[in-house]
C-alpha positions in Angstrom: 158.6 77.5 81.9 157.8 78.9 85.5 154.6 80.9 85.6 156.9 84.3 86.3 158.6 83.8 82.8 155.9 82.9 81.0 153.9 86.2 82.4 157.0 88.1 81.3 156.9 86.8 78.0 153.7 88.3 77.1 155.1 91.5 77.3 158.4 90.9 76.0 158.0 93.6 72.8 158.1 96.3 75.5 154.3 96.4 76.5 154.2 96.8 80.1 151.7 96.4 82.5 149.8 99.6 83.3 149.8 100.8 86.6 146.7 102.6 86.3 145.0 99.6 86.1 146.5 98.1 89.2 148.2 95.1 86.8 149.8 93.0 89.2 149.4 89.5 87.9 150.0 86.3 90.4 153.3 84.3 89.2 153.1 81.9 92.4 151.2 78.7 91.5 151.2 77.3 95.3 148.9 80.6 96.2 147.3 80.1 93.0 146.4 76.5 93.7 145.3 77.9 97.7 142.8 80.0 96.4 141.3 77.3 94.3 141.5 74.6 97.6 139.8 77.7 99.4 136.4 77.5 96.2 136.0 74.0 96.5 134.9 73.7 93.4 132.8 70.7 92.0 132.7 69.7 88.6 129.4 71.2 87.9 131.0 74.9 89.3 130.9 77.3 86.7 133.4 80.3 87.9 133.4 84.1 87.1 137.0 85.0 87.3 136.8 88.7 87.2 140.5 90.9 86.1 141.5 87.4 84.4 145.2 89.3 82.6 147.3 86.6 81.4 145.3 84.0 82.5 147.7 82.1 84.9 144.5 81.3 87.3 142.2 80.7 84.7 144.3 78.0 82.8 143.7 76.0 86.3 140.6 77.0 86.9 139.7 75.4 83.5 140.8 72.3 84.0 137.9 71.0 85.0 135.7 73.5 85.1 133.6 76.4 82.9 135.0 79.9 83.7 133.7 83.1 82.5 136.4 85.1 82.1 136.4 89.2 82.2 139.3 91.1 81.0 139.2 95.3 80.3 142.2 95.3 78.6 142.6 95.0 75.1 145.9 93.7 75.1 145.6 91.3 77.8 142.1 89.9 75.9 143.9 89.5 73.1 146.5 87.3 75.2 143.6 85.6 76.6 141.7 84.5 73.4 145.3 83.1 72.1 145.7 80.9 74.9 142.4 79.6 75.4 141.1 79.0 71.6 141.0 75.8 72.4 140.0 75.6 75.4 135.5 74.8 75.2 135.9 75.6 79.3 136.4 79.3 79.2 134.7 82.3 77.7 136.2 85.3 77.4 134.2 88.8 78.0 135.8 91.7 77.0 134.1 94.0 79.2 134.6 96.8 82.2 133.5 95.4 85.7 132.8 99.0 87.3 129.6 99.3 84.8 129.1 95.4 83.6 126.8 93.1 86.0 127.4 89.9 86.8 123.7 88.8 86.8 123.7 90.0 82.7 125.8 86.4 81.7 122.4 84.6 82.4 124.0 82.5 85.2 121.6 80.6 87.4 124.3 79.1 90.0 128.3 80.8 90.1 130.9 81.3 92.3 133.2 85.0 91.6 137.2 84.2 92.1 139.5 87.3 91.4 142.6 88.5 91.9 141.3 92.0 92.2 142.5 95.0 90.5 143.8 97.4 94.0 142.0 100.2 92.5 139.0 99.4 92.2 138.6 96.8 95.4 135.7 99.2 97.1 133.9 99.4 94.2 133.8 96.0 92.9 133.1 94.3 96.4 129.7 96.5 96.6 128.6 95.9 92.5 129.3 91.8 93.3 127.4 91.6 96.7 124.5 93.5 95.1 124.2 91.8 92.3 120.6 90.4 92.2 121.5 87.0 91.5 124.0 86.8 94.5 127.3 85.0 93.6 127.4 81.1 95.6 130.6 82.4 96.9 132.9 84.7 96.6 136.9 84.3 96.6 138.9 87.3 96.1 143.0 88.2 96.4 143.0 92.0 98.1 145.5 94.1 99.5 146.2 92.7 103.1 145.2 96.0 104.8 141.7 96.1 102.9 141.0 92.2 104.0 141.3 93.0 107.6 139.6 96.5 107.5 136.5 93.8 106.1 136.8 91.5 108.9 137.3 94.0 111.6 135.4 93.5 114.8 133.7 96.7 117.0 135.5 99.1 117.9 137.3 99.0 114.4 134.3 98.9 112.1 134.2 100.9 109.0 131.4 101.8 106.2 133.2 98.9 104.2 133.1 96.2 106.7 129.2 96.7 107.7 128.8 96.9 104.1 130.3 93.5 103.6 128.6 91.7 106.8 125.6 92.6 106.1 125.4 90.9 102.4 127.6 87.9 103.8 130.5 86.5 106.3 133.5 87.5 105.2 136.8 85.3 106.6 140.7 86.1 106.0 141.8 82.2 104.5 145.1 82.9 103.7 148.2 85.1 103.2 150.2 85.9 99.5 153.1 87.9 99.8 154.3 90.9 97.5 156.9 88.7 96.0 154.5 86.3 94.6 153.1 89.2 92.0 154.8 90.5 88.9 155.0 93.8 88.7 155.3 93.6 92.0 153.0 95.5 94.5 154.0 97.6 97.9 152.1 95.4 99.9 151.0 91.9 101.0 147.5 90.5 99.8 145.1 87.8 101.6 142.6 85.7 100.2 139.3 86.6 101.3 136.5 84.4 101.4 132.9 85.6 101.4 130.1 83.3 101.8 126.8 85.5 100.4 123.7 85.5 103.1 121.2 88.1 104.2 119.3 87.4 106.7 118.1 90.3 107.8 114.4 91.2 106.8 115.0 95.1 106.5 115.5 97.6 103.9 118.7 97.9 101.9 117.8 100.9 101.2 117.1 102.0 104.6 119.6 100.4 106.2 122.3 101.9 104.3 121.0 105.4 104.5 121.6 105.1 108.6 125.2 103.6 108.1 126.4 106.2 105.9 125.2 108.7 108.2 126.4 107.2 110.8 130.2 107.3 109.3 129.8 110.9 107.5 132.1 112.1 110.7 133.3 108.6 112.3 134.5 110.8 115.2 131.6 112.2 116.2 128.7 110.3 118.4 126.3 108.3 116.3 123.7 110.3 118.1 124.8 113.3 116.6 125.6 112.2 113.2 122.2 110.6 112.8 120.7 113.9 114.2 123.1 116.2 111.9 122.1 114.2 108.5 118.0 114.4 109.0 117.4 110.7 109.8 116.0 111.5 113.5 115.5 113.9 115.9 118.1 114.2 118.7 115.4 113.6 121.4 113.9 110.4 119.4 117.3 109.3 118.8 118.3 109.1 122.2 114.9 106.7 123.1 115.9 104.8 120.4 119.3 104.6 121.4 118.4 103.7 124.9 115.9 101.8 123.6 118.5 99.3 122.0 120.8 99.2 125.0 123.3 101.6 122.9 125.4 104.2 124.6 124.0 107.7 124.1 128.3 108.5 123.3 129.0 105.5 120.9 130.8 106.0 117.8 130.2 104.2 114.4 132.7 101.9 114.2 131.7 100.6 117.8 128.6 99.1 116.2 127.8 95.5 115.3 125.9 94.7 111.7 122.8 93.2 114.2 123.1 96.9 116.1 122.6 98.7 112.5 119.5 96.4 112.1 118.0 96.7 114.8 118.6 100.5 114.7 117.5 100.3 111.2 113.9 98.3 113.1 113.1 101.1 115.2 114.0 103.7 113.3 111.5 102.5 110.0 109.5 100.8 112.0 
């Protein structure tokens, strides 16, 4: 049975997905098997598949390897724990990913794959990258538009994608097309790959307090949004500006992650 009708059986008593929890489960086993080339997994890989549903990427993932599995829905769980019984490779947590932590399932070494749920993509990037036992890597399917607001490059940069580079290098790996999800969404998806890292030795909390300031009004000059929000001064601003070879008129999203850390340097210093 193709992966489409077997989806489609699950709900064939007239239980539909819900929209509201952006249910838009992958029926195309060739994108499936990309984003598993794209983990390289080893045998000793234990997975967190976060938004598992039906369980069309976990049955793969647990061929060979252990998969923690974490479903909100009652009904999909309930299809999950049928499927799996017995199946030693994969545990299934019936749990909500906006409030649960990852670092809570004991793990010492993991790697996150997910076909994301669209509404909640912001929300669940930031709880996974700052999670204090940092995921190995992180492999995620995200509507196409999100994945390339990540990876933009100055003069494109938004809160998200200095969020994202500063915990880790994130990196576009492949395509997925509408067509290969049932129900099916408005829009394409990628595969995003994110490979954890920090190395810069400043404060998190620091460092975020100047970004968000810096995007409260991403039309305005940094200089004055930095000045407006109570981080600086106007005329310390501009030294430090200068200081940093920074135009006294850039803008937010004209900033590299290293420009926010240095910034972040002379600013807390």
């Amino acid at each position: 049975m193709s992966l489409v009708l077997k989806t489609k059986e699950y709900f064939k008593e007239g239980k539909m997905p819900l929209r509201k929890r952006g249910q838009n489960f992958l029926i195309n086993k060739k994108a499936i098997e990309k984003i598993i080339k794209e983990a390289n997994l080893k045998l000793d890989d234990q997975i967190v598949e976060i938004g598992a549903g039906t369980g069309n990427l976990t049955n793969l993932l647990a061929k060979e390897n252990k998969v923690v599995a974490i479903e909100i829905d009652d009904y999909l769980v309930n299809i999950l724990e049928k499927r799996f019984k017995n199946n030693s490779n994969v545990i299934i947590k019936d749990e909500d990913i906006r409030d649960f932590r990852l670092t809570n399932l004991g793990l010492n070494k993991y790697k996150v794959i997910s076909n994301i749920p669209f509404n909640i993509t912001g929300l669940l990037i930031k709880n996974i990258l700052t999670e204090k036992n940092k995921p190995e890597l992180i492999i995620l399917v995200l509507q196409k538009q999100v994945g390339e607001r990540i990876v933009a490059t100055p003069p494109n940069m938004s809160l998200l994608s200095v969020s994202v580079k500063f915990f880790g290098k994130p990196e576009i790996v492949g395509k997925i097309s509408k067509n290969s999800f049932w129900p099916r969404p408005k829009v394409d998806s990628v595969i995003l790959k994110i490979k954890p890292k920090n190395k810069y030795l400043v404060s998190e909390t620091n460092f975020f307090k100047i970004v968000k300031a810096g995007f409260t009004h991403p039309r305005k000059y940094l200089l004055n949004n930095l000045f407006l929000n109570g981080i600086i001064k106007k005329d310390k601003a501009k030294q430090i500006l200068k200081k940093n070879n920074l135009n006294l008129r850039i803008r937010a999203e004209e900033l590299k992650v290293k420009d926010w850390v240095d910034l972040t340097r002379s600013i807390f210093k």
